[in-house]
C-alpha positions in Angstrom: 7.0 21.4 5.9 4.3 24.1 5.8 2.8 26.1 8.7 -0.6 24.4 8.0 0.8 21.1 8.3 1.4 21.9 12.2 -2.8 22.6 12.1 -3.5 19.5 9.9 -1.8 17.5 12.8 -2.9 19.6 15.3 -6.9 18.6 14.5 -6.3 15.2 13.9 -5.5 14.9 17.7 -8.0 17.1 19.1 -11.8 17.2 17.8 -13.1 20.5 17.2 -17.3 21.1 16.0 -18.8 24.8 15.5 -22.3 26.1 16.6 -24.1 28.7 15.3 -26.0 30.1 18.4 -27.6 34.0 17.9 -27.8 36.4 15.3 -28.1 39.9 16.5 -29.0 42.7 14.7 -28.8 45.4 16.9 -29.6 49.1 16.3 -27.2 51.8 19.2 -27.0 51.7 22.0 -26.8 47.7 22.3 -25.1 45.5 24.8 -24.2 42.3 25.4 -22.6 40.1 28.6 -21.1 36.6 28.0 -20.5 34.6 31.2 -17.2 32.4 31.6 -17.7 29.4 29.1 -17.7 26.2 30.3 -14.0 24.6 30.3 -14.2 22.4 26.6 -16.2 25.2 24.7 -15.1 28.8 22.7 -16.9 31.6 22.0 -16.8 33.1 19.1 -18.1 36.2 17.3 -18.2 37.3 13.9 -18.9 41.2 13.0 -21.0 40.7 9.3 -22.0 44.4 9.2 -21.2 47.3 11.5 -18.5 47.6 14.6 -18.4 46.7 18.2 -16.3 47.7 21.8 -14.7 43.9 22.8 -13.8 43.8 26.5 -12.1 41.1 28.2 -11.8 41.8 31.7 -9.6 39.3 32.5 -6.5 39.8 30.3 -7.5 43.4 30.0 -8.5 43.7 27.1 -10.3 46.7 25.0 -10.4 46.6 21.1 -12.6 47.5 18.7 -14.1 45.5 15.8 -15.2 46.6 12.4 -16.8 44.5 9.8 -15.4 41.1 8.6 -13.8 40.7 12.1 -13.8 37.6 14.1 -12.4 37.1 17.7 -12.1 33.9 19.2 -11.5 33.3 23.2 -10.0 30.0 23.4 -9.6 30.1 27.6 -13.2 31.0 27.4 -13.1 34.4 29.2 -16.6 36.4 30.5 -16.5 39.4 28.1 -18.9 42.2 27.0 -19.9 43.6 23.3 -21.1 46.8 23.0 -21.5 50.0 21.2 -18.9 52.5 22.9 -21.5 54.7 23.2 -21.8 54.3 27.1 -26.0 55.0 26.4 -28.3 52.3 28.4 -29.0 49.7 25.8 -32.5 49.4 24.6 -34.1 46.1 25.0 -34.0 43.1 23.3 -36.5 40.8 21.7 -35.7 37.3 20.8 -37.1 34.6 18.3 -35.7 31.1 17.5 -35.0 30.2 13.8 -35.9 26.5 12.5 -32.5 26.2 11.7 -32.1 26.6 15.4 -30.3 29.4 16.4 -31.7 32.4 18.1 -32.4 35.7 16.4 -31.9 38.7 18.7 -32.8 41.9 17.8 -33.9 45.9 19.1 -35.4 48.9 18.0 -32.2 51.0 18.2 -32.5 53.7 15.4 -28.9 54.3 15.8 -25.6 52.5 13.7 -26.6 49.1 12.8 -24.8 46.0 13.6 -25.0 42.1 12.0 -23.1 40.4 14.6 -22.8 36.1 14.3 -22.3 34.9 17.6 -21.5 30.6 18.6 -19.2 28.6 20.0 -16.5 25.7 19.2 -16.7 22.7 21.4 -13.8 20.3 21.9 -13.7 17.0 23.0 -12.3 16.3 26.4 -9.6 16.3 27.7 -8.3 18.2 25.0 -9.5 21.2 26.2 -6.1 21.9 28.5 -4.2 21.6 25.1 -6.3 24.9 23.7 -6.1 26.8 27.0 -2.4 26.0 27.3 -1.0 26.9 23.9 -3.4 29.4 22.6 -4.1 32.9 23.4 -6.8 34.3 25.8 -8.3 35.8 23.0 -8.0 36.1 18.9 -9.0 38.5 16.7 -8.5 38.1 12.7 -10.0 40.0 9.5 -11.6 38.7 6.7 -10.5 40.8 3.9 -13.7 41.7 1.7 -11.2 43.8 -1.1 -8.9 41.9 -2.5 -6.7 41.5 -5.6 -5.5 38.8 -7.1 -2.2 37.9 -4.7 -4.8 38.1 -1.8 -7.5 35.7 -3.5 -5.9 32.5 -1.5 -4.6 34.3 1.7 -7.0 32.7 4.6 -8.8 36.5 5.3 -10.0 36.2 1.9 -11.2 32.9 2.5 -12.7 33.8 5.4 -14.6 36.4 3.7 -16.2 34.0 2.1 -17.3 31.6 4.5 -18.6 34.4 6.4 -20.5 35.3 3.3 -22.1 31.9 3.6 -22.8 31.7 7.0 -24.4 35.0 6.5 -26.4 33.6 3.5 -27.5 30.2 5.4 -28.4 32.3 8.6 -31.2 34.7 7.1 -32.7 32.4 5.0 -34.8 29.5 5.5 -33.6 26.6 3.6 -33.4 22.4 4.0 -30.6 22.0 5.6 -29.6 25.2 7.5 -28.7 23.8 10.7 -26.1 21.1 9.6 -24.4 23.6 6.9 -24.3 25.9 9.5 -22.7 24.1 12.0 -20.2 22.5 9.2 -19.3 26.2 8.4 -18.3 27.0 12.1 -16.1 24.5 12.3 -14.1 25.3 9.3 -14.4 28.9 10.7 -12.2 27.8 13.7 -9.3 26.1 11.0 -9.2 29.2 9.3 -8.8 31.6 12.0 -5.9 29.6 13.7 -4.8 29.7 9.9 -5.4 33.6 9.2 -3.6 34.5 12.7 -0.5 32.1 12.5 -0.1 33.6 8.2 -0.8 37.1 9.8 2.4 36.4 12.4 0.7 38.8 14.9 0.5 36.7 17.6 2.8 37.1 20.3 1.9 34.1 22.3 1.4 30.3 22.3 1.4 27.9 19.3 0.6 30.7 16.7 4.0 32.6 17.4 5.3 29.6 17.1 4.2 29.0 13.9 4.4 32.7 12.5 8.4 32.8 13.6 10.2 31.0 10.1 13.2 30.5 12.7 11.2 28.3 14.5 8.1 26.7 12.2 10.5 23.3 11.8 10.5 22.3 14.8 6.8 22.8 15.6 6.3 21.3 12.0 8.4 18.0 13.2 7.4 18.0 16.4 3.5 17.6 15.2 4.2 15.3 12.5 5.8 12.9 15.1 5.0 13.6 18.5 6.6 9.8 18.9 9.6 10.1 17.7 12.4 10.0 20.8 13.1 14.2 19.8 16.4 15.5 21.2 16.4 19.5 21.9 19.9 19.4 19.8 17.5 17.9 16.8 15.4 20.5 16.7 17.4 23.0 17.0 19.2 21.8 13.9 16.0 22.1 12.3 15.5 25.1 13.1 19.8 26.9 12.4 20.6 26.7 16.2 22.3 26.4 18.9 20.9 24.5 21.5 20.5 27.2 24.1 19.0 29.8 21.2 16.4 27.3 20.5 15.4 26.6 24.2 15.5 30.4 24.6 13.6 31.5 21.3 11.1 28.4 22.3 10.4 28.9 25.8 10.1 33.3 25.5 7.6 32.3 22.4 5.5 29.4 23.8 6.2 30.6 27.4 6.7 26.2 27.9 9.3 24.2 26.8 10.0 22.3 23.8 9.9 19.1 26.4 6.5 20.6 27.7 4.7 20.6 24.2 6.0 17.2 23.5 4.2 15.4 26.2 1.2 17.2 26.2 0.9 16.3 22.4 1.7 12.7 23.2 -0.6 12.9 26.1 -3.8 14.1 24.1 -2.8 11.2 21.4 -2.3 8.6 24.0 -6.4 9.7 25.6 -7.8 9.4 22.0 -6.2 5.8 21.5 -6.9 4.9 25.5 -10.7 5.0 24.2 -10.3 2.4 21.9 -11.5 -0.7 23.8 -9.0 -3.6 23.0 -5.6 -2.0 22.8 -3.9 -1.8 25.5 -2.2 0.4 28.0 1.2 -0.8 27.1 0.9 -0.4 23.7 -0.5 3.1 23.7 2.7 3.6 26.3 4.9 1.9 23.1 2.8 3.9 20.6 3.3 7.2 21.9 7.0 7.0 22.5 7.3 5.7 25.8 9.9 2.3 26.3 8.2 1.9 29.7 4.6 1.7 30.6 5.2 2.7 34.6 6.8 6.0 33.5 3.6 6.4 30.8 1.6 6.0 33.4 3.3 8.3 36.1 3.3 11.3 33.0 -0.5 10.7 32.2 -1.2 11.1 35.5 0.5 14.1 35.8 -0.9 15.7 33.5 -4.3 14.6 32.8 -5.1 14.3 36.5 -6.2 10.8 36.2 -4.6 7.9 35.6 -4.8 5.8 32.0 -7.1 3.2 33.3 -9.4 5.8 35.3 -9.5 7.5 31.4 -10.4 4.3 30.0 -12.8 4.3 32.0 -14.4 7.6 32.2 -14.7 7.6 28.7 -16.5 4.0 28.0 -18.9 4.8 30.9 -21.8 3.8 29.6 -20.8 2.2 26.9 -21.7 -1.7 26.5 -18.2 -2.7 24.8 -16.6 -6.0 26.5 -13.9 -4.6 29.5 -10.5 -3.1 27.8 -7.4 -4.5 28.7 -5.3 -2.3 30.6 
């Protein structure tokens, strides 16, 4: 089983939609303060033309960015964009497009910048599953030269998406806003995609998936979260012992194998808790729990809230006849 498999499965539990937001084009000096993002949404920015200063205070963070890179911050961090050049920034002036988004620009005579800035939303409460297996912050290229052996790597692909979400943003066509919000959210796929192929990540589910000793058993685990998974199972899968694995695992994800397991199972058991006439006990049976008490207890745990205070939460407001529970 492939690396992407483990993403395929991945966004068919949780439900990820992009937003184009602003499109600066910003002469130097230029600078620009995000606040903390609010706990289900990601920023993201995409450098088009030019290169900015990316600071994350909070992991500590300093890096710059050239053109055709893209950094994600999945835990939603404040962070700051600039020029380096440590010059007051020169006012901005802001128009909205019909497409929606929000055109921001200066008079800055110095180096120029194209800079696509939006965020990802996902749908509660699969937010804890992003913050707890992703990094505080990703940054990927989209490779603009490439030969033949490149043409299908995911930087080349993202080239071109950013080539149309460049394209769809500057001019003013039928349609704009929904092809631009369709592109962002393949833009999320494809950087989770560039950065596990890249095998850079040191962190979380895209180490993970970048270490070939260890893909397997994310790969298994993915496919069927439900499946009663014993830690000498996967490390079989993956040419281990058992204490290798749960060493390897735990220094790479920085949670254990167990840990990933329920929190998968948990975000699948939310998504069918929604439905309005199955119930609790056989999203318990569905998701690989014998015994509903002890589904209930682990829910609770870790969702904060118990599967019938879910249920609820999520129909309120809706007019659907009660759900069993």
């Amino acid at each position: 089983m492939s690396q992407v498999d483990w993403l395929s499965h991945l966004l068919q539990i949780i439900t990820v939609t992009g937003q184009l937001e602003v499109r600066c084009a910003y002469g130097a000096p230029w600078r620009v303060i995000w606040p903390r993002a609010a706990a289900n949404e990601i920023p993201y920015h995409v450098i088009v033309k030019g290169r900015a200063i990316f600071e994350d205070p909070e992991s500590r963070t300093v890096q710059e960015l050239g053109s055709g890179d893209i950094v994600l911050l999945p835990h939603g961090s404040a962070h700051v964009l600039h020029d380096g050049s440590g010059k007051t920034p020169i006012n901005t002036h802001e128009s909205r497009g019909s497409a929606g988004w929000m055109l921001s620009e200066n008079n800055g005579r110095g180096e120029q910048l194209d800079l696509l800035c939006g965020r990802f939303f996902v749908v509660p409460p699969h937010d804890r599953l992003v913050r707890n297996y992703l990094p505080a912050n990703l940054v990927v290229r989209a490779l603009k030269d490439h030969g033949e052996e490149d043409i299908a790597s995911a930087s080349s692909q993202l080239s071109g998406l950013v080539s149309l979400m460049r394209m769809e943003s500057v001019e003013d066509r039928a349609g704009g806003r929904a092809i631009l919000n369709a592109l962002s959210s393949v833009l999320f796929t494809l950087v989770l995609r560039a950065a596990s192929e890249a095998g850079k990540s040191t962190e979380g589910l895209l180490a993970l998936a970048g270490n070939p000793r260890l893909a397997a058993a994310i790969a298994a685990m993915f496919a069927d979260p439900a499946r009663s998974w014993k830690l000498p199972d996967l490390a079989d899968l993956c040419g281990m012992s058992r204490a290798t694995f749960m060493r390897q695992f735990q220094d790479k994800l920085g949670r254990s194998a167990l840990d990933l397991l329920t929190d998968l199972r948990m975000s699948m058991a939310a998504n069918e808790l929604k439905k309005p006439r199955i119930s609790t006990e056989a999203v318990a049976e569905m998701v690989g729990y014998q015994s509903v008490s002890a589904f209930r207890r682990v829910f609770a745990e870790r969702m904060g809230m118990t599967p019938g205070e879910w249920r609820r939460l999520a129909h309120n407001g809706d007019e659907s006849e009660p759900s069993p529970e």
